[in-house]
C-alpha positions in Angstrom: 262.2 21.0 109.8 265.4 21.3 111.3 266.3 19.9 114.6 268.1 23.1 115.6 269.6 23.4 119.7 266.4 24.9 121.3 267.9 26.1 125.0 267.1 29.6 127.1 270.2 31.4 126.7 271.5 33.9 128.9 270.4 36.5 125.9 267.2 35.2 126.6 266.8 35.5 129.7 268.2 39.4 129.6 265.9 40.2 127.1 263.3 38.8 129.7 265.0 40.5 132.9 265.2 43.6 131.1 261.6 44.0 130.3 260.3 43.4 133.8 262.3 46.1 134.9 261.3 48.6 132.4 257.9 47.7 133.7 258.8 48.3 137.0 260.7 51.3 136.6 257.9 53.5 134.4 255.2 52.5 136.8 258.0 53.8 140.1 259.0 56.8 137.9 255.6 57.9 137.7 254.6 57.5 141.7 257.7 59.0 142.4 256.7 62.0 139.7 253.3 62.6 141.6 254.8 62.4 145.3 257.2 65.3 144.1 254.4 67.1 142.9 252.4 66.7 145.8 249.7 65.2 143.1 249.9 61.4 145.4 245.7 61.5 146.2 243.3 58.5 145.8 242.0 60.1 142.8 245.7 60.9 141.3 246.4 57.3 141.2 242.9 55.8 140.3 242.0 58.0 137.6 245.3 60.3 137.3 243.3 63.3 138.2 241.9 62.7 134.4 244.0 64.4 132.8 245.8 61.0 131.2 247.0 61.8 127.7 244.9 60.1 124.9 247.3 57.6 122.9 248.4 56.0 126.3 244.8 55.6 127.3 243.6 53.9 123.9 246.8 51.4 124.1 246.0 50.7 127.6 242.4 49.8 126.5 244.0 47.1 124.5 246.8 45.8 126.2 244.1 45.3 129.5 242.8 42.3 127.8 245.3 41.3 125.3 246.5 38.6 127.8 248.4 35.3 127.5 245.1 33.5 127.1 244.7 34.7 123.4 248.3 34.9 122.5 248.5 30.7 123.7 244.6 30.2 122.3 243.7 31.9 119.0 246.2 30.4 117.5 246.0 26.8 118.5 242.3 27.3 118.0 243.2 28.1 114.0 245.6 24.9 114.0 243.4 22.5 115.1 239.8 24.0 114.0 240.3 26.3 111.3 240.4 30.0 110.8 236.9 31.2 111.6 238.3 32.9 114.7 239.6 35.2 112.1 235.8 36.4 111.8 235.5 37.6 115.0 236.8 40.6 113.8 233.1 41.2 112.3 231.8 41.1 115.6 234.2 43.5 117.3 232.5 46.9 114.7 228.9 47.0 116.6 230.5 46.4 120.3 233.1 49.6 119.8 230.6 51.7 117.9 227.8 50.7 120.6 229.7 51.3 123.5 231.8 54.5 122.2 228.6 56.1 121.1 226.5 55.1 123.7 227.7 53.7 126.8 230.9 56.0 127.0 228.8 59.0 127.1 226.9 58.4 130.1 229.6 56.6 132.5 231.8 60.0 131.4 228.9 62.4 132.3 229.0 60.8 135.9 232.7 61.0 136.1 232.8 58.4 138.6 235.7 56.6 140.5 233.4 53.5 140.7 231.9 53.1 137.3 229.4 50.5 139.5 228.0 53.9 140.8 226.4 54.3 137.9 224.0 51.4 138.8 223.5 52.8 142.2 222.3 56.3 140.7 219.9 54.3 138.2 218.4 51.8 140.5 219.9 51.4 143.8 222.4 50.8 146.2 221.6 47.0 146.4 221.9 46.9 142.2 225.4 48.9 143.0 226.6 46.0 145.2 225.6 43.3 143.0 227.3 44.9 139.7 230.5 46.0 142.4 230.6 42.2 143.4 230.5 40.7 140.1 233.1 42.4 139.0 235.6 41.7 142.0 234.4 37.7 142.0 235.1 38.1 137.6 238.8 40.1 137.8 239.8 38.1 140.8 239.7 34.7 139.5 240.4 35.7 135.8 243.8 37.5 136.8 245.0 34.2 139.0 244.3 32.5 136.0 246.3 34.8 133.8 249.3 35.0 135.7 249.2 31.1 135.9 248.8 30.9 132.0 252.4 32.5 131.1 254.2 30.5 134.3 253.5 27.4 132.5 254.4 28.4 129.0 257.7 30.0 130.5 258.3 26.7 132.1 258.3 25.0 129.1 261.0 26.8 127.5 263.2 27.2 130.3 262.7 24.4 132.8 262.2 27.6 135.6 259.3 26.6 138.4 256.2 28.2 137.8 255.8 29.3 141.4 259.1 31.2 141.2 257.6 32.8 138.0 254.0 33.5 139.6 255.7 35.2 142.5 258.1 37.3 140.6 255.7 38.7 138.4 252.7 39.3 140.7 255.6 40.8 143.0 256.6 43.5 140.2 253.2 43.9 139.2 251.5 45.2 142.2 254.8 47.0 143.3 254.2 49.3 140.0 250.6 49.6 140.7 250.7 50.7 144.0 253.2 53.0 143.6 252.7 53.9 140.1 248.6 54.2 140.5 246.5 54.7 137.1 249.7 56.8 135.0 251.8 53.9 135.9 249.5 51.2 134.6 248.2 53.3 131.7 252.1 54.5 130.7 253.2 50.6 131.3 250.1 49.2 129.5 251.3 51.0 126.0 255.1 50.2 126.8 253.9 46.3 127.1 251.9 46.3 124.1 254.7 47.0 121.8 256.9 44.5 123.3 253.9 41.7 122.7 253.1 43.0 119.1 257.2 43.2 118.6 257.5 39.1 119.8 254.3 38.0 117.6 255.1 39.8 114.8 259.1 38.0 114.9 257.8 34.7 115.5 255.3 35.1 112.5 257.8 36.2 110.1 260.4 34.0 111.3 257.9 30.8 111.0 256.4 31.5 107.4 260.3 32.4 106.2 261.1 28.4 107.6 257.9 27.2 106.0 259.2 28.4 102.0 256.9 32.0 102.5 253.6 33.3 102.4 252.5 31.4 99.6 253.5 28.7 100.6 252.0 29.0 104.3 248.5 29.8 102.1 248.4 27.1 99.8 249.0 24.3 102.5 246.3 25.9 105.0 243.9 26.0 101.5 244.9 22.2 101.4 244.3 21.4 104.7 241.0 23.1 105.4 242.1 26.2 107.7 241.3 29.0 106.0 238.2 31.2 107.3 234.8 29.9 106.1 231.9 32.0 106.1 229.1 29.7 107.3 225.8 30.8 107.4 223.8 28.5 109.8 222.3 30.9 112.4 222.0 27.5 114.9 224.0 29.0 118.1 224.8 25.9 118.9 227.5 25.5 116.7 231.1 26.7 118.0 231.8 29.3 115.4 229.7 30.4 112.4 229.1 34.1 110.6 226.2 35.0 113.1 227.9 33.7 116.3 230.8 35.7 115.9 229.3 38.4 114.4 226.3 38.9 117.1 227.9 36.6 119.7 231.5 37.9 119.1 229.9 41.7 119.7 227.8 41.2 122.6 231.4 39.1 124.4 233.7 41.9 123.5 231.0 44.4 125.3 231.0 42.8 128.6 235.0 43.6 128.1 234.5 47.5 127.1 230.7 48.2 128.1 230.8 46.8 131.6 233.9 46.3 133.3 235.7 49.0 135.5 239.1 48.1 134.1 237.9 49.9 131.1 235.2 52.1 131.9 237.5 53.1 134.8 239.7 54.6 132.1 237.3 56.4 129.6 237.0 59.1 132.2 240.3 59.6 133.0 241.1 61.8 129.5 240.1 65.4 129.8 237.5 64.9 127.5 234.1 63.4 126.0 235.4 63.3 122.5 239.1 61.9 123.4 237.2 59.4 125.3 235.2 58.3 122.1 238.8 58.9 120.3 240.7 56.3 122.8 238.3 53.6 122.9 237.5 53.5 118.8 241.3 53.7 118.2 241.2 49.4 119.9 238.9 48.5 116.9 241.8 48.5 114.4 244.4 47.9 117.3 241.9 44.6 117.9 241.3 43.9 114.3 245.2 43.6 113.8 246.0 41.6 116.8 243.2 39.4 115.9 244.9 39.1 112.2 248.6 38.8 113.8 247.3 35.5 116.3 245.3 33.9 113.4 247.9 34.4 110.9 250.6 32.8 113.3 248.1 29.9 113.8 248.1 29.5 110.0 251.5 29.9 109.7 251.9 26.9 112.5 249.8 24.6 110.7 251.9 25.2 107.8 254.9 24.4 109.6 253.9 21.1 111.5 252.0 19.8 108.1 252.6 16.3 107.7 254.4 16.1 111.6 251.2 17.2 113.7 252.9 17.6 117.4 249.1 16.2 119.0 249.2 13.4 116.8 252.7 12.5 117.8 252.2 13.0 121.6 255.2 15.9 121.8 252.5 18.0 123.4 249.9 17.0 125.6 247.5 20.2 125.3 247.3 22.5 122.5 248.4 25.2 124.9 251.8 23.7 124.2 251.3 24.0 120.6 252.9 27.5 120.3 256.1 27.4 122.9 257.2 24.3 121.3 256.7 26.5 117.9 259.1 28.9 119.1 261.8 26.5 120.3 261.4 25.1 116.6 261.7 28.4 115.0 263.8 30.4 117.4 265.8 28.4 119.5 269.0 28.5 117.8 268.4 32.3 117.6 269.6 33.9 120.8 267.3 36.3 122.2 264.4 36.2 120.0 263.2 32.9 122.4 263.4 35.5 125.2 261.7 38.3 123.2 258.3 36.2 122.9 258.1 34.9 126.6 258.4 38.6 127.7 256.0 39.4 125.5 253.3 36.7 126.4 254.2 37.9 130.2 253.7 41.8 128.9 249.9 40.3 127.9 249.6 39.4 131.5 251.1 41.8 133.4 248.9 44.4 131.8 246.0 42.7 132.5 247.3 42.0 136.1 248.2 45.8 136.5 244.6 47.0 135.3 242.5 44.4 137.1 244.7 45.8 140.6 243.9 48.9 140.0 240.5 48.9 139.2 239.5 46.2 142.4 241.1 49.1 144.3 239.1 52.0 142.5 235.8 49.3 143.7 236.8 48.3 147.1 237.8 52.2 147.8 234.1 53.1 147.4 232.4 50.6 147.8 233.8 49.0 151.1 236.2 51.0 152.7 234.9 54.7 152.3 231.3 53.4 154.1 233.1 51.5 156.9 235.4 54.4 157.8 232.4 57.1 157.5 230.4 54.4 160.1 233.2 54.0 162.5 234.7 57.6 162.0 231.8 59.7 161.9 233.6 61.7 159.2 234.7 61.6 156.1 238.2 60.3 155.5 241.3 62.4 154.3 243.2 62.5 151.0 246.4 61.2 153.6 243.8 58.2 154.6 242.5 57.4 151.2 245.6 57.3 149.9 247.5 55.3 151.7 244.2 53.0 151.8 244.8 52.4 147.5 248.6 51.6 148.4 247.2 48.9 151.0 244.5 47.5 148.7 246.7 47.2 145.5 249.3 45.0 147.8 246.2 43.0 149.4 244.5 42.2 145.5 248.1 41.9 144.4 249.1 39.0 147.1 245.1 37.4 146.8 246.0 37.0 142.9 249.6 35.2 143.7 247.7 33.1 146.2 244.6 32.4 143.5 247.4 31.8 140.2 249.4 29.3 143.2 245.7 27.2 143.6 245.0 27.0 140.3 248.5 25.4 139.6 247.3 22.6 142.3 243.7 22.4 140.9 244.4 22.4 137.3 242.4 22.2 134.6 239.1 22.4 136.1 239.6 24.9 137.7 241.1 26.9 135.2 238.6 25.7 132.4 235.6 27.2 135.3 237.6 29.9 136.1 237.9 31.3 132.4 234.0 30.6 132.3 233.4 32.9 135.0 233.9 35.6 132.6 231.3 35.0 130.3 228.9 33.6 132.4 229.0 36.4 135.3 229.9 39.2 133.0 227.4 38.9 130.6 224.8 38.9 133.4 226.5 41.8 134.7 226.2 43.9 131.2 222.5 43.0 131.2 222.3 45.4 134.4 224.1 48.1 132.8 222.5 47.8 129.4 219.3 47.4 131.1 219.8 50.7 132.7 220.5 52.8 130.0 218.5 51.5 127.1 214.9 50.7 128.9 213.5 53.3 130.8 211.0 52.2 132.8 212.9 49.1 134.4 213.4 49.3 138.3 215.3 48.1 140.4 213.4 44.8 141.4 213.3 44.1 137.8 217.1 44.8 137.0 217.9 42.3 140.6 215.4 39.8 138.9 217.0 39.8 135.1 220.3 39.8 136.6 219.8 36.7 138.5 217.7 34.6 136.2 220.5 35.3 133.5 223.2 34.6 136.2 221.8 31.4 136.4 221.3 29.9 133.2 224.5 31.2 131.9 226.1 29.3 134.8 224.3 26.3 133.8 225.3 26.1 130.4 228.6 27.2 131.2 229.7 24.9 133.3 227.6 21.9 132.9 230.1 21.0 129.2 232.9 20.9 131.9 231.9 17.9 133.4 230.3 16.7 130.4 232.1 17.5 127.6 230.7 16.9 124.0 233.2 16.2 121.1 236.2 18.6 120.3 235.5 19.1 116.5 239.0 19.3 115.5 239.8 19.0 111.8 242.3 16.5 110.5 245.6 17.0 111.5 248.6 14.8 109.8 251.4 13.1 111.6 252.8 10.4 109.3 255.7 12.6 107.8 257.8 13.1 111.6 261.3 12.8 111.2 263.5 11.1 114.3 265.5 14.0 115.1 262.8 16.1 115.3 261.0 13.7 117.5 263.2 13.0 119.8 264.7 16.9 119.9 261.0 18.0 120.5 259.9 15.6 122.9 263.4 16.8 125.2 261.9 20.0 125.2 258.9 19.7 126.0 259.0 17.3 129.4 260.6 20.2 131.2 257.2 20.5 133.6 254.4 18.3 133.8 251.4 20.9 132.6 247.8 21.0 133.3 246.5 24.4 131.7 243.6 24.4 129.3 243.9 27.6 127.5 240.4 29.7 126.7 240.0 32.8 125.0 238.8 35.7 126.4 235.3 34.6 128.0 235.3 31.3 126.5 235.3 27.8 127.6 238.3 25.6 126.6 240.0 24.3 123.5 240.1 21.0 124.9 236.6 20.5 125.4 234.1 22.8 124.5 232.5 21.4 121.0 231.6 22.1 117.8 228.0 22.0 117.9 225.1 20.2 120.5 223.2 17.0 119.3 219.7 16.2 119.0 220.1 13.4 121.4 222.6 14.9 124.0 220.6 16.1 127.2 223.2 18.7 127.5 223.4 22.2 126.0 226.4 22.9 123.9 225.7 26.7 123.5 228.5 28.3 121.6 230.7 30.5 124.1 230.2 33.4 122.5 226.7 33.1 122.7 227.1 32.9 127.0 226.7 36.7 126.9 223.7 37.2 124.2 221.7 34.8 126.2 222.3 36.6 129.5 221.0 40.3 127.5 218.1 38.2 126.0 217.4 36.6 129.4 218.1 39.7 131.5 216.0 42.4 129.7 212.8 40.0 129.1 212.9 38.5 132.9 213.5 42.7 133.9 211.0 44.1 131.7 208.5 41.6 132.8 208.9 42.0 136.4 208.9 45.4 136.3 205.4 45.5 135.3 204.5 43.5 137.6 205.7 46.3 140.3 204.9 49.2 138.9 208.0 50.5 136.8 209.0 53.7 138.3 205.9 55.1 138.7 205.8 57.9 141.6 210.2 57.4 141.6 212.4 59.9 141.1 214.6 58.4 138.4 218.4 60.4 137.5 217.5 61.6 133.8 221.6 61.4 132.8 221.4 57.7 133.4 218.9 56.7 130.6 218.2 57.4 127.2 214.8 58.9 126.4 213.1 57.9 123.3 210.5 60.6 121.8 207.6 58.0 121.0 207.9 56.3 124.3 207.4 59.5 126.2 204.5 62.5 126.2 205.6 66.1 126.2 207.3 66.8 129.7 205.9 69.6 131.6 208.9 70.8 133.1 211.3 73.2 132.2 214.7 73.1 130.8 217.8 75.1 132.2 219.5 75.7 129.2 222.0 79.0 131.2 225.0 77.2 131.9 225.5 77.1 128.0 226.4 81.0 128.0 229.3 80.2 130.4 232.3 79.9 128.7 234.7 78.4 128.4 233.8 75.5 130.9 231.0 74.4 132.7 231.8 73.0 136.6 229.2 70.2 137.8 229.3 70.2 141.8 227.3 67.4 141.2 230.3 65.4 139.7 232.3 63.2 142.5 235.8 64.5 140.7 234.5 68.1 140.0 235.2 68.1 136.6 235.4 70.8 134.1 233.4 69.5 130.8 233.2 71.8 127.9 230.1 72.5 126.1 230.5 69.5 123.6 231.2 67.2 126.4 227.5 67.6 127.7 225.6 69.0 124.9 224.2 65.8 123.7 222.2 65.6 127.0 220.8 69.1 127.6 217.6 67.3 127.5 218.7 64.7 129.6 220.8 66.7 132.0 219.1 70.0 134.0 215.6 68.9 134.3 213.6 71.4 136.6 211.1 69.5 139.0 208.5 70.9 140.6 210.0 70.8 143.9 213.3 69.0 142.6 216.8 70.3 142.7 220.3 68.9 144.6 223.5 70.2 143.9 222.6 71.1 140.4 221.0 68.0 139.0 217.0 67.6 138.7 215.6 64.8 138.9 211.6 63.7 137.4 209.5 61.9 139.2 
């Protein structure tokens, strides 16, 4: 390996400067757009009047939750553990074809600003709160943690403080969002996702060209043991096997894209069911790639360090470290190709940061601020009011995320590793309700409250009991006996810059650092897997719901919203009451009054729930949708 001058240039840092204000200019062009068109309402710049095009929506999708934690963690995870991360690729085909085909439909039916809504219309208000708070308490934390990730590995490279870094990009961030709304975040989203898939794929290339090629990058990771394994053992116990990422992998990637208002908050702003379905399904091979491009890399960073393992050698401290110091070995005597990949780990978070914003304000917009206005006002408030209200709440979650990423700098790591937990441990209790809802009929509200907080628990328990008693890492041998002193010495000047404390996750997972391989017979701790945080809280959640449901009488003598369940024909008996099949003739568009936006849905936008949809009670009927007792 050559010793090559790895320094920041001034091309660097232009390809850097330049990036955060194409960011910031897309998401001001677009609020300026929608102010000349007199189009600047609450609902233009949560949901952009759902009318978003559908290639900028399914990019968005992705680039929401492709954040710095996976670019620094997939990776490092393949170097140190092996390439069975690859696999989690498996998982990802039942959570897009679950949620496209069945969660998508309903949330888009309802056309809500809220998704959380939903849960009020299936259960109640109380169950609307919970899923509403979860949420805010999950984004919150998770964005502070995101925009801290990226400070530090920018630090590393360039010496710059991380606070001037956290402040300048939760600054430009929440400046584009508020101004910007949904189209800005959605148009910015895609524009960011091709500068972080343009840095990945450079460093890639450039790394296995250094490294002798692809064959060569293959036949040392066959030697050393990295390659993807398919192991069978069904124990969930064990960090990463064909049935953990497969089920566990699935259910993790649908607490993302089955019950988080970032996303769901997007599949009903296209103009239709199907582009909807189209948007989200187009992130399985977008997902499937990215996965490939960050195990690939790792792969291709093993190869590189073979014989010279950076860990080994104390150049790094954390295997968060692992890939900046790769790219100062790579591309630091390459002006401007350093600066390409730190904007595009910041593009990864300021996507997320952008989305996250804008959704906490779609939340807080219904669920707090509308009520205590209506109380104090006695009136409904105005389009003026609720508008600038989404301004003021993007700049409030925008500043309470600089403040959060600023703490976590001072807490480090456990606070990070907790904070990373919180999304798999409260999110997977939190697609329990929502699953809960839609896939078991008779389950009421006491029992969804009930399932939801038993699952809560546990998952918190063996979530965050391996962070203060941490089982063995399970890395696999790593070589260090071939280092030569230039390399030494030039690596360790680089990488003392800043003193760093972050422990890298992926995207609801515990940390590199200490979650481990499998739990032990004689351990009094539970080592699940933390892709298995989420499957527990569905298992947990529907057994604990269905159970006390019956206990309290299901939803007998309730008036239950037919569009917010499926109905399955050998559960039920033959309904006595009658269909209203007429709004079929009326071509070309169908308007539901019942819809909070109004929407105008085609016929094969709400076919698929004529039975579900215009039920005729007895003595039923408001605005348009029946309801069965």
């Amino acid at each position: 390996m050559a010793s090559a001058a790895r320094t920041f240039s001034w091309e660097d840092y232009v390809v850097f400067s330049c990036m955060l204000f194409l960011s910031s200019c897309i998401g001001l062009f677009f609020g300026i757009r929608a102010k000349t068109k007199k189009q600047a309402s609450a609902d233009e710049l949560l949901t952009g009047n759902r009318k978003l095009p559908l290639i900028p929506v399914a990019l968005s999708l992705s680039a929401s939750f492709t954040s710095a934690t996976t670019i620094l963690g997939i990776p490092a995870e393949v170097y140190t553990r092996g390439g069975e991360q690859w696999l989690w690729a498996l998982g990802m085909i039942p959570c897009f074809l679950i949620v496209g085909f069945f969660i998508v439909p309903i949330i888009y039916k309802l056309q809500l600003t809220n998704a959380y809504e939903y849960l009020e219309l299936r259960f109640s208000k109380a169950v609307r709160t919970i899923g509403s708070f979860s949420f805010s308490i999950i984004i919150v934390i998770y964005m502070a943690a995101v925009l801290y990730a990226p400070s530090v590995a920018l630090s590393q490279v360039t010496g710059l403080d991380p606070d001037v870094s956290i402040v300048a990009i939760g600054l430009v961030c929440t400046v584009y969002t508020s101004f910007g709304g949904i189209r800005g975040v959605v148009w910015t989203d895609a524009f960011q996702l091709i500068i972080v898939w343009a840095g990945l794929l450079a460093l890639m290339f450039k790394g296995a060209s250094d490294v002798g090629g692809w064959s060569k990058v293959w036949e040392i990771s066959r030697k050393g043991d990295r390659l993807p394994r398919f192991d069978m053992d069904p124990d969930p116990f064990i960090r990463h096997t064909f049935w953990t990422l497969l089920v566990g992998g699935g259910t993790n990637m649908m607490t993302v894209y089955g019950a988080n208002q970032t996303n769901l908050q997007r599949y009903s702003s296209v103009s239709s069911l199907r582009k909807s379905k189209i948007a989200l399904l187009l992130n399985l091979p977008l997902w499937i790639c990215y996965l490939s491009i960050l195990s690939l890399l790792g792969l291709v960073m093993f190869a590189y360090f073979d014989g010279c393992d950076p860990l080994g050698k104390e150049m790094v401290s954390k295997t968060d470290q692992l890939l900046p110091l790769f790219v100062l070995e790579t591309m630091g005597s390459m002006p401007g190709l350093p600066g390409l990949f730190i904007a595009s780990v910041f593009s990864a978070s300021i996507s997320t940061l952008s989305s996250g914003i804008n959704s906490l304000g779609a939340v807080t917009l219904e669920d707090v601020f509308k009520p205590l206005y209506e109380k104090c006002k006695k009136k409904s408030p105005s389009q003026m009011v609720l508008t600038i209200a989404t301004i003021v709440l993007v700049f409030v979650f925008g500043g309470l995320t600089i403040f959060l990423a600023k703490m976590a700098s001072l807490l480090g790591k456990t606070a990070l590793t907790i904070s990373f937990g919180v999304f798999g441990m409260v999110g997977g209790p939190l697609l329990g309700l929502m699953i809960n809802g839609m896939f078991i009929p008779f389950i009421n509200k006491w029992g969804a409250m009930a399932g939801w907080l038993a699952s809560l628990v546990l998952c918190l328990y063996v979530g965050i009991d391996p962070v203060f008693n941490p089982g063995p890492k399970g890395y696999l041998p790593l070589d260090s006996e071939s280092c030569s002193v230039d390399f030494l010495n030039s690596s360790n000047m680089s990488m003392t810059t800043t003193p760093v404390m972050l422990t890298t996750t992926f995207l609801n997972g515990t940390t590199n650092a200490t979650t481990p391989a499998g739990g032990s017979a004689d351990s009094d701790h539970l080592y699940l897997s933390y892709l298995h945080y989420s499957t527990l809280a569905l298992l947990v959640s529907a057994i604990v719901g269905m159970l006390v449901s019956a206990l309290t009488g299901c939803n007998k003598g309730k008036d239950v919203d037919e569009r917010t369940y499926y109905k399955y024909p050998c559960c039920f008996r033959q309904s006595t009451s009658s269909y209203d099949l007429d709004h079929l003739d009326k071509p070309p568009a169908y308007r539901n009054p019942s819809f909070p936006g109004g929407q105008n849905l085609d016929a094969e936008d709400y076919s698929p729930y004529v039975n579900n949809f215009a039920v005729k009670s007895a003595n039923n009927h408001v605005n348009g949708v029946y309801s069965v007792h």
